[in-house]
mmCIF file of the N, C-alpha and C atoms, coordinates in Angstrom:
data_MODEL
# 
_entry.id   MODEL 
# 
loop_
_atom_site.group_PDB 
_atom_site.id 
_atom_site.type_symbol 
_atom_site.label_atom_id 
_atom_site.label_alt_id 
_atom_site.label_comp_id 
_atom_site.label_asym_id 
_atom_site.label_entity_id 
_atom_site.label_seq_id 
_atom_site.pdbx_PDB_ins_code 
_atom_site.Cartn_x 
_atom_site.Cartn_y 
_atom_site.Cartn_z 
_atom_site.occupancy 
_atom_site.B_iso_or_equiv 
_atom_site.pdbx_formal_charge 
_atom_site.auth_seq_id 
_atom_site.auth_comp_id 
_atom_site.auth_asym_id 
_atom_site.auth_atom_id 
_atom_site.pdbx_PDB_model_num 
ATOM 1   N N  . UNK A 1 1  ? 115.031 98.813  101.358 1.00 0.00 ? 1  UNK A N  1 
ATOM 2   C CA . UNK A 1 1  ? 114.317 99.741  100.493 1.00 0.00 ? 1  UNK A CA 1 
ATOM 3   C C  . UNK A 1 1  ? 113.682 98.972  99.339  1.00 0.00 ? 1  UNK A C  1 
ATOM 4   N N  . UNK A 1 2  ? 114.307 97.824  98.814  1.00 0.00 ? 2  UNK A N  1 
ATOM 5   C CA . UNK A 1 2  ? 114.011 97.353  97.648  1.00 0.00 ? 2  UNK A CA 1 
ATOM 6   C C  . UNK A 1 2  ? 112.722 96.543  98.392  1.00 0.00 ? 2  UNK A C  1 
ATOM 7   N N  . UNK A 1 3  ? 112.604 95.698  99.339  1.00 0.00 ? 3  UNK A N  1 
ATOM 8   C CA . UNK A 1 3  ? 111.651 94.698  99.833  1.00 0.00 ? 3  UNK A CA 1 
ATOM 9   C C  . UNK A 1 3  ? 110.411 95.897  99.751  1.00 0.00 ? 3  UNK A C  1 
ATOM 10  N N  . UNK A 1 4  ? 110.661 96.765  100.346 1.00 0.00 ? 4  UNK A N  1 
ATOM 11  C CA . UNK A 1 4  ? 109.456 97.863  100.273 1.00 0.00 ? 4  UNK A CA 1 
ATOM 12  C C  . UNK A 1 4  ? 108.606 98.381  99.307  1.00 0.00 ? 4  UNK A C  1 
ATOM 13  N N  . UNK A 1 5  ? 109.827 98.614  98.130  1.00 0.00 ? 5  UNK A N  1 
ATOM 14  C CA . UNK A 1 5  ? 109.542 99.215  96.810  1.00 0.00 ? 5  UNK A CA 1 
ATOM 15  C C  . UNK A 1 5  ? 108.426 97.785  95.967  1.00 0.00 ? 5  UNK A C  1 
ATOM 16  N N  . UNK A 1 6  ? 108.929 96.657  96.386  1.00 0.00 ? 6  UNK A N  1 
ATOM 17  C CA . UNK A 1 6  ? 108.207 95.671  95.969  1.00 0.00 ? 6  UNK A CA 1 
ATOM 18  C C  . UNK A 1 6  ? 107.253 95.098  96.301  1.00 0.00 ? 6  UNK A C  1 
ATOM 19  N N  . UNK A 1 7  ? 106.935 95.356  97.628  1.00 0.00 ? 7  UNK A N  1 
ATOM 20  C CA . UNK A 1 7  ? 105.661 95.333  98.529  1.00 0.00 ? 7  UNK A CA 1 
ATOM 21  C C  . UNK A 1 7  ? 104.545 95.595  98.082  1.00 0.00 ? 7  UNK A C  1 
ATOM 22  N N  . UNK A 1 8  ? 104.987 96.830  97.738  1.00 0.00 ? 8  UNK A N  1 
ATOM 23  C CA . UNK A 1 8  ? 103.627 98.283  97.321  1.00 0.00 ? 8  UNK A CA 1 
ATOM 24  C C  . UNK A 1 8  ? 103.923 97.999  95.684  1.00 0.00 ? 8  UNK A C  1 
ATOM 25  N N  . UNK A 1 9  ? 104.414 97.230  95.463  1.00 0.00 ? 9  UNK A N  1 
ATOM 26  C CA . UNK A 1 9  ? 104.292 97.348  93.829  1.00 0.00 ? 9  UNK A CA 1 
ATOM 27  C C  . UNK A 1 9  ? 103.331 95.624  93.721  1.00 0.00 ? 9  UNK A C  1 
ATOM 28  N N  . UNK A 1 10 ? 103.681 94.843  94.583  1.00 0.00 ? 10 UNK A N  1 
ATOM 29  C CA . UNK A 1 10 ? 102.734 93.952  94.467  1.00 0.00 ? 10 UNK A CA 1 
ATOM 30  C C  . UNK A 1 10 ? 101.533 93.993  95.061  1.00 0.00 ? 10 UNK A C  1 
ATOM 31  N N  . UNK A 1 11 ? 101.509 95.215  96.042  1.00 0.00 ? 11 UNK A N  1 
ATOM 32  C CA . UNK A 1 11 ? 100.076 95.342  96.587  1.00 0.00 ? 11 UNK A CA 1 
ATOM 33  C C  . UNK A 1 11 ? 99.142  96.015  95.798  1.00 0.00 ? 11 UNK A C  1 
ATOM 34  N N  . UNK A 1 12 ? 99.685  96.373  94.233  1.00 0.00 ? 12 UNK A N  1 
ATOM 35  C CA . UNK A 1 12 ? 98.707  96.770  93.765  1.00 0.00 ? 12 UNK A CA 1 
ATOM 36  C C  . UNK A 1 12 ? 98.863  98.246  93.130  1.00 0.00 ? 12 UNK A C  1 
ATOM 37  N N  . UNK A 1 13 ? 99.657  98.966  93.673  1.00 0.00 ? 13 UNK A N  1 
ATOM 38  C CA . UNK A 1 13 ? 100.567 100.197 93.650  1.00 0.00 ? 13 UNK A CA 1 
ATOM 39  C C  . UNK A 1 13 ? 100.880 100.384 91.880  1.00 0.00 ? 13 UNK A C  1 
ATOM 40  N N  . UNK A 1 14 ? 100.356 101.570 91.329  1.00 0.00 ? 14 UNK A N  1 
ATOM 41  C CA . UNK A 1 14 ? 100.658 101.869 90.069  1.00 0.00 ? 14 UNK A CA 1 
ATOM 42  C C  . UNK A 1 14 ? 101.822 102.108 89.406  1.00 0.00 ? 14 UNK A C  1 
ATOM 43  N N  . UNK A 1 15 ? 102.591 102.550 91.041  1.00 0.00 ? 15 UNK A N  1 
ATOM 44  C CA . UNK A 1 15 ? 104.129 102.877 90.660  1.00 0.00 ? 15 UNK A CA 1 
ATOM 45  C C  . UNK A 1 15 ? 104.435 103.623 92.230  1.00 0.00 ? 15 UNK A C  1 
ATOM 46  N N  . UNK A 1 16 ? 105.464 103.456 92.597  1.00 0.00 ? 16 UNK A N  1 
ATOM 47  C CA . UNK A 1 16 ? 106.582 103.973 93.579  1.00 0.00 ? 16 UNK A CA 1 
ATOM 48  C C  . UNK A 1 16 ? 107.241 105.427 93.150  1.00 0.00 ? 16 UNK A C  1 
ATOM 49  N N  . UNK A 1 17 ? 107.153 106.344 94.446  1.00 0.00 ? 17 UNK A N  1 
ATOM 50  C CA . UNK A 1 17 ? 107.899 107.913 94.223  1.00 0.00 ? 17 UNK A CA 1 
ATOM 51  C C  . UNK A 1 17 ? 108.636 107.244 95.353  1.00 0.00 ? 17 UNK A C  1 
ATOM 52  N N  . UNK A 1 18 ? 109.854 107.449 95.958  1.00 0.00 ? 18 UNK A N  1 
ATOM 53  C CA . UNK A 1 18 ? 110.875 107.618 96.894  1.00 0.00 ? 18 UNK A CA 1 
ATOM 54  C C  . UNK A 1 18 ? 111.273 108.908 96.980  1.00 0.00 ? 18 UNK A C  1 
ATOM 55  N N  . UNK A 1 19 ? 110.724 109.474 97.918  1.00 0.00 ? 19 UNK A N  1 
ATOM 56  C CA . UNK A 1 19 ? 110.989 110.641 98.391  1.00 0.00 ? 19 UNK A CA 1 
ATOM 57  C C  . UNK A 1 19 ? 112.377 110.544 99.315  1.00 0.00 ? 19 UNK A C  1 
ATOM 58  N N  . UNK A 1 20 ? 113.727 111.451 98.929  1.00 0.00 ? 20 UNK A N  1 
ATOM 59  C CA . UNK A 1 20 ? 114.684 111.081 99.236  1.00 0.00 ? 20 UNK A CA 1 
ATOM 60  C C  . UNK A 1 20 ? 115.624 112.125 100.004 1.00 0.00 ? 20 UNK A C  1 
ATOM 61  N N  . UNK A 1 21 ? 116.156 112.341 101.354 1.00 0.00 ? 21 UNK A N  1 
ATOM 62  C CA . UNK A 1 21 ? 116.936 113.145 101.157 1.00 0.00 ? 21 UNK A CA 1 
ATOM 63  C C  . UNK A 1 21 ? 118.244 113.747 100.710 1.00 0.00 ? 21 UNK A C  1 
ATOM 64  N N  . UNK A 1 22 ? 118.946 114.685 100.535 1.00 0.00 ? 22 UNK A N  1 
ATOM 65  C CA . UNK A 1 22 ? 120.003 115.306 99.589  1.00 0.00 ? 22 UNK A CA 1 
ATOM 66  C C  . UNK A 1 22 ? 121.529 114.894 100.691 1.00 0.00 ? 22 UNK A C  1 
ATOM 67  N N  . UNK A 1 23 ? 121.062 113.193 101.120 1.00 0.00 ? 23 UNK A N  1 
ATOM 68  C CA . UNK A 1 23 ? 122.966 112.895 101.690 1.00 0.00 ? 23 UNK A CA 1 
ATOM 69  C C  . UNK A 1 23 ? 122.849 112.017 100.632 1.00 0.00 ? 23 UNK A C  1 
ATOM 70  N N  . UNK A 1 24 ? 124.428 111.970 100.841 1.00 0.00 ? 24 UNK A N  1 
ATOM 71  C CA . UNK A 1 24 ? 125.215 111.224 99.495  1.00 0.00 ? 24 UNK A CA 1 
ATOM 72  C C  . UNK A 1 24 ? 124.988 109.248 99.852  1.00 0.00 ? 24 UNK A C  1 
ATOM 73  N N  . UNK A 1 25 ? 124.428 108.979 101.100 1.00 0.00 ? 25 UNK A N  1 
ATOM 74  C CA . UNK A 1 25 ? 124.204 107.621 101.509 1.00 0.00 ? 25 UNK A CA 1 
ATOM 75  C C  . UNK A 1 25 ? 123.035 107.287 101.314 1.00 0.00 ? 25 UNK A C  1 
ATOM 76  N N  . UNK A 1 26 ? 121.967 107.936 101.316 1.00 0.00 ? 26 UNK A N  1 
ATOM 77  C CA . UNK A 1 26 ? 120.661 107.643 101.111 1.00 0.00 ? 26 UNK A CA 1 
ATOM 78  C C  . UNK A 1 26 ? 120.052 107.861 99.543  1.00 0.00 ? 26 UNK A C  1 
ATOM 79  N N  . UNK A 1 27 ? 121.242 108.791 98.968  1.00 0.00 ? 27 UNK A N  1 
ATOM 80  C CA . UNK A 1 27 ? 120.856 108.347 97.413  1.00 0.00 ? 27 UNK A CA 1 
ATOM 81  C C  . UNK A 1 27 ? 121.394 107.299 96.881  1.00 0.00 ? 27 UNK A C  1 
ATOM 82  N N  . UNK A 1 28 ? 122.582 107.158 96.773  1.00 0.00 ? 28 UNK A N  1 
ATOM 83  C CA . UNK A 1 28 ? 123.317 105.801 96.947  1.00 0.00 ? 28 UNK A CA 1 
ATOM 84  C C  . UNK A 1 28 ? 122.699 104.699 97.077  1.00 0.00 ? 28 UNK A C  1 
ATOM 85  N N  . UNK A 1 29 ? 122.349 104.176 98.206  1.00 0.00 ? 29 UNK A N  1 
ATOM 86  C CA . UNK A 1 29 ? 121.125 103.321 98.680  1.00 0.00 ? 29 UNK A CA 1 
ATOM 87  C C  . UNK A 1 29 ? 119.653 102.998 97.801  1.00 0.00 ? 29 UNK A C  1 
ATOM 88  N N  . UNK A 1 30 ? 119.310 104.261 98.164  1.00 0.00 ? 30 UNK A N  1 
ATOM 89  C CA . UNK A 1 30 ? 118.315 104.546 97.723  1.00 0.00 ? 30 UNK A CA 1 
ATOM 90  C C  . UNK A 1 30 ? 117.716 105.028 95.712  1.00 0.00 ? 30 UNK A C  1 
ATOM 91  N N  . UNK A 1 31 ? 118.874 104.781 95.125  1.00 0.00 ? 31 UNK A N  1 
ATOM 92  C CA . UNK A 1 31 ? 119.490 104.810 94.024  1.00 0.00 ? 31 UNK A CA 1 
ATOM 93  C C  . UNK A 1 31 ? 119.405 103.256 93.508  1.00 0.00 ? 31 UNK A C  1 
ATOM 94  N N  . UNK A 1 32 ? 120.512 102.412 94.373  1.00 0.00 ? 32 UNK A N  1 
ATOM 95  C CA . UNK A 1 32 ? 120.397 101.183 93.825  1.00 0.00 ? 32 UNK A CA 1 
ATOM 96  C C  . UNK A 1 32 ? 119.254 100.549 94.004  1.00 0.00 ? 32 UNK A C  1 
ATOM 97  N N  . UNK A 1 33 ? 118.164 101.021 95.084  1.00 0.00 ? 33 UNK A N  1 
ATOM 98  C CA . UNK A 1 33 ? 116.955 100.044 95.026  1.00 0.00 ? 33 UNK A CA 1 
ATOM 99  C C  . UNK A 1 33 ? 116.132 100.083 93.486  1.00 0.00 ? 33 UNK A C  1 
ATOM 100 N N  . UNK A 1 34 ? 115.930 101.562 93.377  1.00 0.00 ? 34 UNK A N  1 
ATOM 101 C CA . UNK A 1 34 ? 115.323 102.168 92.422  1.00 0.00 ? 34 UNK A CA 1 
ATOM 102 C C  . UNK A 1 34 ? 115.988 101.295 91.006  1.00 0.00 ? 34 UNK A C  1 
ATOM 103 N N  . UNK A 1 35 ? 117.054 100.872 90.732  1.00 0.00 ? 35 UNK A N  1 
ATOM 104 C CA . UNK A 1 35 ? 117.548 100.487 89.395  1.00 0.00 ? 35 UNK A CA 1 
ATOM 105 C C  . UNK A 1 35 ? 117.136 99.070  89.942  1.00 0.00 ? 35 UNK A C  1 
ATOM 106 N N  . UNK A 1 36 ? 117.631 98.181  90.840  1.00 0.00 ? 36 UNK A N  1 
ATOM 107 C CA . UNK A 1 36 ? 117.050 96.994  90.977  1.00 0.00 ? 36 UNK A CA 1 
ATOM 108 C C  . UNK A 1 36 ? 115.516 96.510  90.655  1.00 0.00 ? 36 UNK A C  1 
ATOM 109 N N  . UNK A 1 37 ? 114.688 97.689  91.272  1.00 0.00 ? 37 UNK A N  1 
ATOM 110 C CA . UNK A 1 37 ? 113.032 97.747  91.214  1.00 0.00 ? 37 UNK A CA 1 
ATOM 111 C C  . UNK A 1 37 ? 112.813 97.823  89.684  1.00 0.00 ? 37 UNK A C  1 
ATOM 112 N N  . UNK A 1 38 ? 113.407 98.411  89.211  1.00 0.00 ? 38 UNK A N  1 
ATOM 113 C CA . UNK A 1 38 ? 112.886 99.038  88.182  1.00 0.00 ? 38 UNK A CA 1 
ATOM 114 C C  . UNK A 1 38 ? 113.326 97.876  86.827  1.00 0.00 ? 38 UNK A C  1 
ATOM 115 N N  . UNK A 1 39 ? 114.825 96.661  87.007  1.00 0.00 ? 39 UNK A N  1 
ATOM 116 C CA . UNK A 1 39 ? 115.212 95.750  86.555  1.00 0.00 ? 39 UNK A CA 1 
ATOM 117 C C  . UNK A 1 39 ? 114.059 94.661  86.353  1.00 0.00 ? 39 UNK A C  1 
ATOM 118 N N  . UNK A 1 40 ? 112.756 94.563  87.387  1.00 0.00 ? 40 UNK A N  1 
ATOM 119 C CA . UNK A 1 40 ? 112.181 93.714  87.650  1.00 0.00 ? 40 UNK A CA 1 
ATOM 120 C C  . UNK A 1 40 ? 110.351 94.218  87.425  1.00 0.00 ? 40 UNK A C  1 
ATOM 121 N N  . UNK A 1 41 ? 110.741 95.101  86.274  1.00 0.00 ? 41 UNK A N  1 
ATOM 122 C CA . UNK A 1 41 ? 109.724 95.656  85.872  1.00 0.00 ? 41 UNK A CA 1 
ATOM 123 C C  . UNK A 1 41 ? 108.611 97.018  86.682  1.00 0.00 ? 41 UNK A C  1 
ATOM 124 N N  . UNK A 1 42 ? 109.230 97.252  87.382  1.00 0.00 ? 42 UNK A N  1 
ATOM 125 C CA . UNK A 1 42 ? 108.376 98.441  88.896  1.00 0.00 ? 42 UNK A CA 1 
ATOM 126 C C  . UNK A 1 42 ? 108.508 99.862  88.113  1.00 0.00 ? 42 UNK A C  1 
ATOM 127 N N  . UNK A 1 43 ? 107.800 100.409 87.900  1.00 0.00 ? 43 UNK A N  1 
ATOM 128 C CA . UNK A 1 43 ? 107.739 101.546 87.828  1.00 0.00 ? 43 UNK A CA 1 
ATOM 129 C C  . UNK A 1 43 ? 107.705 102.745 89.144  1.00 0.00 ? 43 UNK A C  1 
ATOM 130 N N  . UNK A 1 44 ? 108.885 103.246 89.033  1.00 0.00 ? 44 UNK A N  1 
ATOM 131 C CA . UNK A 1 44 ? 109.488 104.016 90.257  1.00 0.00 ? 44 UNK A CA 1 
ATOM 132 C C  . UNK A 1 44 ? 110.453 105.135 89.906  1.00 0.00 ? 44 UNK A C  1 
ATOM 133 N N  . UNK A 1 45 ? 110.109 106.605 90.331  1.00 0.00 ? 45 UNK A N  1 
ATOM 134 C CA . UNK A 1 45 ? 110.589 107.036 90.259  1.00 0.00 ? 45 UNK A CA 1 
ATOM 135 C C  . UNK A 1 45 ? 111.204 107.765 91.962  1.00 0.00 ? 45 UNK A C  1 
ATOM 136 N N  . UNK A 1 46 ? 112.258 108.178 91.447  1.00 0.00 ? 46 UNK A N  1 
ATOM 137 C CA . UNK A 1 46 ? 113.003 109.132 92.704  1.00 0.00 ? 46 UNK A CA 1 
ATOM 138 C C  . UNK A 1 46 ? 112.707 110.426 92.338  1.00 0.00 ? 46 UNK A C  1 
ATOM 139 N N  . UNK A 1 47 ? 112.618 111.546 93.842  1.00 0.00 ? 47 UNK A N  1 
ATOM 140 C CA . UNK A 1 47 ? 113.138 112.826 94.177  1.00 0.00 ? 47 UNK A CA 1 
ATOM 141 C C  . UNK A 1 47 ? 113.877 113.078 95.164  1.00 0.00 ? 47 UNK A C  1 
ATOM 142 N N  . UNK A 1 48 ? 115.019 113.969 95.225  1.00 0.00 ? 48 UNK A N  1 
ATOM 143 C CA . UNK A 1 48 ? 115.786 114.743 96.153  1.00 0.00 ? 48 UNK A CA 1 
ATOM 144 C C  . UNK A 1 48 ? 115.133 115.611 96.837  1.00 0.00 ? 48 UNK A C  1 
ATOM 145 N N  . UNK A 1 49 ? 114.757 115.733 97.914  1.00 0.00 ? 49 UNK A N  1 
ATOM 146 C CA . UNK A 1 49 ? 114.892 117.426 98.263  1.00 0.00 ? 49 UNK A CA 1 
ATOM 147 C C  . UNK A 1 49 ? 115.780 117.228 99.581  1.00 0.00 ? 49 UNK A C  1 
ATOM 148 N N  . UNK A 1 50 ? 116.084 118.629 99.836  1.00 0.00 ? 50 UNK A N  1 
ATOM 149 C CA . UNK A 1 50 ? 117.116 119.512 100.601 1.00 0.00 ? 50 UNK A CA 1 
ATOM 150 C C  . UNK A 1 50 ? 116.991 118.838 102.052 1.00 0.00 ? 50 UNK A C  1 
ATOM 151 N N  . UNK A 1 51 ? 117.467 118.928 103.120 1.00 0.00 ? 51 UNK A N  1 
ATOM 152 C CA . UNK A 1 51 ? 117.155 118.916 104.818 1.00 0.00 ? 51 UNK A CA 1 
ATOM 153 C C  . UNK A 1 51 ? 117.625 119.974 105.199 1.00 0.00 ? 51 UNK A C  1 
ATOM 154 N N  . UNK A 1 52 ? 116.570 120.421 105.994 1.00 0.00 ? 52 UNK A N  1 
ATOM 155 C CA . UNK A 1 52 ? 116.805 121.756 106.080 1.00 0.00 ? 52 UNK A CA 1 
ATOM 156 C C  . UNK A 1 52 ? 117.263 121.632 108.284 1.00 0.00 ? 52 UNK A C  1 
ATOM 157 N N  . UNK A 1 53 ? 117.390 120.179 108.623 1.00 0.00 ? 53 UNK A N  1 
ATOM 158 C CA . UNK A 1 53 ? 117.530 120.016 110.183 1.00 0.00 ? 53 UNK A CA 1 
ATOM 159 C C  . UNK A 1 53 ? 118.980 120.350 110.327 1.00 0.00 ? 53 UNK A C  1 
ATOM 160 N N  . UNK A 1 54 ? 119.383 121.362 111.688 1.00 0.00 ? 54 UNK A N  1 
ATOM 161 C CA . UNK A 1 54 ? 120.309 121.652 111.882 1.00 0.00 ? 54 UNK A CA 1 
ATOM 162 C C  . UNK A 1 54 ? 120.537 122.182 113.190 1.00 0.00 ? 54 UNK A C  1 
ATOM 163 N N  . UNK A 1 55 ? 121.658 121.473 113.733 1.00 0.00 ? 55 UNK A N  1 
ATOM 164 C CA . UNK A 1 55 ? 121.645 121.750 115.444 1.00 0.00 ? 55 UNK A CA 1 
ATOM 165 C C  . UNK A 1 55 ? 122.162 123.139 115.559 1.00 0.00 ? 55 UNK A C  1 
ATOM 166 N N  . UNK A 1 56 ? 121.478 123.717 116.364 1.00 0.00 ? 56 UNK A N  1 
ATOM 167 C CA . UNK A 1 56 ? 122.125 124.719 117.558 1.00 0.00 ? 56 UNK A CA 1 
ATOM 168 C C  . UNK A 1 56 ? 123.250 124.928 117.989 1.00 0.00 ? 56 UNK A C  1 
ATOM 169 N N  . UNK A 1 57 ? 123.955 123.869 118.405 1.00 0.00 ? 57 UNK A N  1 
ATOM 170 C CA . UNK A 1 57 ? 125.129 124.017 119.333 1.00 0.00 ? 57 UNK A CA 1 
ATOM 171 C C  . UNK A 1 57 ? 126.249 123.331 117.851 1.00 0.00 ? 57 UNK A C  1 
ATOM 172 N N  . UNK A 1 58 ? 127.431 124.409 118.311 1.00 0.00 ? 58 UNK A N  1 
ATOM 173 C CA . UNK A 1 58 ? 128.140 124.199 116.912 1.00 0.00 ? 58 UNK A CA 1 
ATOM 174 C C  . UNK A 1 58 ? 128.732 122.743 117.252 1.00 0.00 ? 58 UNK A C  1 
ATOM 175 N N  . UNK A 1 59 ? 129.206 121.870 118.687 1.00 0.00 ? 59 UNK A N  1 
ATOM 176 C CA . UNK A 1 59 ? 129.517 120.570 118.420 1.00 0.00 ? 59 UNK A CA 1 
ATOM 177 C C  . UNK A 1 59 ? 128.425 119.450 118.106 1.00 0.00 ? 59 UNK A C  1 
ATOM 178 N N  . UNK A 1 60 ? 127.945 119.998 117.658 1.00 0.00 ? 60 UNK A N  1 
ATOM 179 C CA . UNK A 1 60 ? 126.524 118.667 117.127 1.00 0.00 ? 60 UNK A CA 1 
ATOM 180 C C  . UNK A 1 60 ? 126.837 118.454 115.477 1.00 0.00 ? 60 UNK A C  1 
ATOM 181 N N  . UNK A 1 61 ? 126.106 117.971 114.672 1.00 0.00 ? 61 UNK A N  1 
ATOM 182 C CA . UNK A 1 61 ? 126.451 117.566 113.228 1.00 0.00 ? 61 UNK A CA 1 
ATOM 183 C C  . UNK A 1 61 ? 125.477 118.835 112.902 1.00 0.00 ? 61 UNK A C  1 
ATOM 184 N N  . UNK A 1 62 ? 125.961 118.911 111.642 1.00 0.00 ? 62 UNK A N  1 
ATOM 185 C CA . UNK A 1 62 ? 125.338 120.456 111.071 1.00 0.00 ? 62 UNK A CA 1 
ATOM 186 C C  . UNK A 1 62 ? 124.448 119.928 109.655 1.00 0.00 ? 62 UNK A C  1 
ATOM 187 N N  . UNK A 1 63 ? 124.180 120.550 108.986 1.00 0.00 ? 63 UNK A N  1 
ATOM 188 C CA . UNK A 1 63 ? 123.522 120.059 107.886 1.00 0.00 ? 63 UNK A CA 1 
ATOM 189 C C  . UNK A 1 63 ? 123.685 119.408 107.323 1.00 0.00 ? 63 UNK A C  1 
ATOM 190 N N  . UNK A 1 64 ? 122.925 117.948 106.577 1.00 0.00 ? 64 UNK A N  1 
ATOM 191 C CA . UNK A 1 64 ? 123.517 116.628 105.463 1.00 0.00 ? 64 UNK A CA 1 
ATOM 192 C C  . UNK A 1 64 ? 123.134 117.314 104.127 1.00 0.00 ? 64 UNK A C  1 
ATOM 193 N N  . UNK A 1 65 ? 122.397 118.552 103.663 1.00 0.00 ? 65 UNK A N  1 
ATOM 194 C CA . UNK A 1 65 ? 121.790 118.174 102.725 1.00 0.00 ? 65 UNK A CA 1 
ATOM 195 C C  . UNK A 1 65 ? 122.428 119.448 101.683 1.00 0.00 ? 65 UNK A C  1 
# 
């Protein structure tokens, strides 16, 4: 995430949004890139939103978000 965030910040990029979803691993993650990026001067901000994907059949995984 961070190689990415820095990509587009050296390609020229005014600033980074990370559009994120609402599991506890991908903010996490996606959390520490954002403070690393942002250590190294990047202007970046994060959002959460919801996942709204959810199986059918009750033995499948049910909602992350």
């Amino acid at each position: 995430v961070l190689a990415a965030i820095l990509t587009l910040w050296k390609g020229g990029a005014s600033g980074v949004l990370l559009i994120v979803k609402n599991y506890t691993g991908d903010r996490l993650n996606f959390g520490i890139a954002l403070e690393q990026a942002r250590s190294q001067g990047v202007q970046v901000d994060m959002v959460i939103v919801g996942d709204d994907c959810a199986f059918v059949q009750p033995s499948k995984a049910g909602r992350r978000g």
